[in-house]
N, C-alpha and C positions, 0 to 999 in steps of 0.2 A: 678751737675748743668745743663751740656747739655742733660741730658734724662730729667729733669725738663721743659727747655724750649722748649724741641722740645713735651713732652707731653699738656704743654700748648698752642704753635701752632695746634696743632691738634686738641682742644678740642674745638680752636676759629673758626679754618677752618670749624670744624663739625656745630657749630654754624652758619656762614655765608652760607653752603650749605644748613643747613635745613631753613632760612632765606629766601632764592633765590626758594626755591622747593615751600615754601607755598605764595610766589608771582607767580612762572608759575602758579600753579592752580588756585589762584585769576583770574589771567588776560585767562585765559582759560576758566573759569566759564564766566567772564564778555562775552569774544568772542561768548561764546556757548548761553547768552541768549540774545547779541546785543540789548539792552537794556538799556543807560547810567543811566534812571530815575532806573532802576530796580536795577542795581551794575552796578558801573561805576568801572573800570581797575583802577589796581597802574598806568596806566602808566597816563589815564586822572585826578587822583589822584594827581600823584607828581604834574602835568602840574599848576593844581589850586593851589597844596600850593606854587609853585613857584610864582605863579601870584597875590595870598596875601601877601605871604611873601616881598613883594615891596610895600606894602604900611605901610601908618602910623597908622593906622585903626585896623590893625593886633596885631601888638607891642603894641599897648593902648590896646586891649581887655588882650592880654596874662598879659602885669603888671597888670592890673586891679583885673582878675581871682588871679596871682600868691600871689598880697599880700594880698587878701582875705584869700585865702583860706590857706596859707602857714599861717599865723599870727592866725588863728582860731585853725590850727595842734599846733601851738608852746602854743598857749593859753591851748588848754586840754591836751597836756602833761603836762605841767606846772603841773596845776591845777591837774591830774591825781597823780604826784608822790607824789604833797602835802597830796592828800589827800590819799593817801597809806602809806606816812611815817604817819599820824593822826593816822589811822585805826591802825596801826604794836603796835604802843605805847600805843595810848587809845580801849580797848577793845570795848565801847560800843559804840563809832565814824563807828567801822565797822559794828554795828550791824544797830546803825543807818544809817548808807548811802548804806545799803542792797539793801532797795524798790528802792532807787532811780538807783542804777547801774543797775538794774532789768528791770527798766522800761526805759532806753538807751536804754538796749538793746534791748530788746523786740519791741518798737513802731516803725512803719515804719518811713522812713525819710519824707514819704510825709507830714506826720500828726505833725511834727516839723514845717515842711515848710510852710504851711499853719497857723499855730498858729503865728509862728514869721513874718510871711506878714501880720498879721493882728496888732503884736505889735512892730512891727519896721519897717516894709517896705523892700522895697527891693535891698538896696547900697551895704548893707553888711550883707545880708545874708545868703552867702558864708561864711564867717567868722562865724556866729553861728554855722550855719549846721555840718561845719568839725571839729569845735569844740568838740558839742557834739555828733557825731560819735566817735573821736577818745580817750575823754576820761576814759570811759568804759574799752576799751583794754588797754591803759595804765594803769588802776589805780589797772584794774587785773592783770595785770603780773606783773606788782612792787609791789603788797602783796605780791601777790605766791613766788617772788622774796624774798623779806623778811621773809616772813614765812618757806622758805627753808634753812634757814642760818645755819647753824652747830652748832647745841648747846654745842656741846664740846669746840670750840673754844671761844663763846660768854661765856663759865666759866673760862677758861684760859683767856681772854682778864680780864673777872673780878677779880678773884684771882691775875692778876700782874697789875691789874689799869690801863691795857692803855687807854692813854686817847680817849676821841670822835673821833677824826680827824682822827688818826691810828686806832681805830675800821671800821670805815667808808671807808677807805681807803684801808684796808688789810682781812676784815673780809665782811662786806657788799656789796662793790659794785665788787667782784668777784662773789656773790652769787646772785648779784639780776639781771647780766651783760646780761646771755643768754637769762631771760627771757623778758629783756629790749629792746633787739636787735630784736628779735620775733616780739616783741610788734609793735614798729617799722617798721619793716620790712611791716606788714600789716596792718597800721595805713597807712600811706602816700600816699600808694593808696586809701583806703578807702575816706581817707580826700579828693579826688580829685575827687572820684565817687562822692560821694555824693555831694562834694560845687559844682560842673558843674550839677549835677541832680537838684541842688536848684536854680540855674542860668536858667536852661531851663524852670522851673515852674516859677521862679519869675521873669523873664526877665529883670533883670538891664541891663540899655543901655550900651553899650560898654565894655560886657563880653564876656569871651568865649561861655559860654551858649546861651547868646544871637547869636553871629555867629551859633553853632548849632542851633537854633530855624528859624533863616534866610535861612538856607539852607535848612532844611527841608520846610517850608511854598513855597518857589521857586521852590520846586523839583532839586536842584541841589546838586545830590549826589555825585558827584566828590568834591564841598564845604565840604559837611557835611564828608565824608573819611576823608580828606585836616584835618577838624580840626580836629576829631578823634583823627589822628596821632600826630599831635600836643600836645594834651591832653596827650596820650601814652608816650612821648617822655619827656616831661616838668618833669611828675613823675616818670620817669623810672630816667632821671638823677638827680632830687632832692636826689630821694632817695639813690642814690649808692652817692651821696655826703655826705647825710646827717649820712649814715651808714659807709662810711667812714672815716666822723670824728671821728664819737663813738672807732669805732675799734683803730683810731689811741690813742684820750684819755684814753683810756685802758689800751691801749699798755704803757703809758706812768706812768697811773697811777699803773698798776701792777711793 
């Protein structure tokens, strides 16, 4: 247990030093080209998100952004496993919803973005956007997931009739787990690139993208860092939440 924590201290510390090393060279770059409009320093950085983060203006862009684009993730997972458990069962559901995972993935985002400002506007087009980004990766790792399943078991499960709930439970969702978490894992950022890239084209008022679009139009690039990290931060901890659930549900269902 004590060479366990004291290798995990170490592995945070290493963390926090390589942290603090690529902020010197930040703020050494910024010094070296004295230049705020050009790269403004963490340190004029933290200063502005300090001086946003006191207002109310702030807080209504970030819920704004967050239940967009979070309710658009939780929409094409959704939607993604459905339509992975269809494909797993019905053969030709996969054959059919081939061209369309195809062409998720393939079309840039701008070319959504644009289509959906012309038929929805722009309140919550964040919430399409991350949408469909994320359900593509979902709905392929939860086939791959199901199509990985151990067929010897899935004959045993049939030869002794266990029922759906205990297949499901003991035979599928250990098989479909890793490549769930993957999925995941790179879905949630993705959701957040994209909804804040569709906020910056479609400027809904009082989003985050909008703050980036502000900052940039003013030249203040100490703002535009400000929310950056903001953005960085919002989906670094959704995600280690959201993947921490998963992990612990597992834990609980295995």
């Amino acid at each position: 247990m004590k060479e366990n924590s004291s290798k995990e201290a170490i592995t945070f510390l290493k963390k926090i030093g390589i942290i603090l090393l690529w902020l010197i060279i930040w703020q050494l770059l910024s010094a070296a080209i004295h230049n705020s409009i050009l790269m403004a320093g963490p340190i004029e950085s933290a200063a502005a998100l300090k001086q946003m983060i006191l207002t109310r203006e702030y807080w209504n862009s970030v819920l704004f952004s967050l239940l967009r684009i979070m309710g658009g993730f939780c929409f094409g997972s959704t939607a993604g496993i459905i339509l992975a458990l269809l494909s797993y069962r019905v053969k030709f559901m996969e054959d059919f919803l081939k061209p369309v995972i195809s062409v998720l993935k393939a079309v840039p985002v701008a070319s959504f973005v644009i289509i959906l400002l012309i038929w929805a506007g722009n309140r919550i087009l964040s919430f399409y956007i991350s949408g469909l980004v994320v359900l593509p990766l979902i709905y392929i790792n939860t086939l791959g997931g199901l199509n990985a399943t151990d067929p010897k078991l899935l004959e045993m499960a049939e030869v002794f009739r266990m029922p759906g709930i205990r297949r499901l439970r003991y035979i599928y969702l250990p098989s479909v787990y890793p490549y769930l978490y993957s999925a995941f894992q790179a879905s949630i950022g993705m959701a957040w690139k994209s909804g804040v890239a569709a906020e910056v084209i479609g400027q809904p008022l009082g989003s985050m993208g909008n703050g980036l679009y502000q900052a940039k139009i003013y030249l203040e690039t100490a703002d535009l860092f400000a929310w950056t990290a903001t953005i960085v931060l919002v989906s670094f901890l959704l995600e280690k939440l959201i993947l921490g659930a998963m992990g612990f549900c597992f834990g609980r269902v295995k």
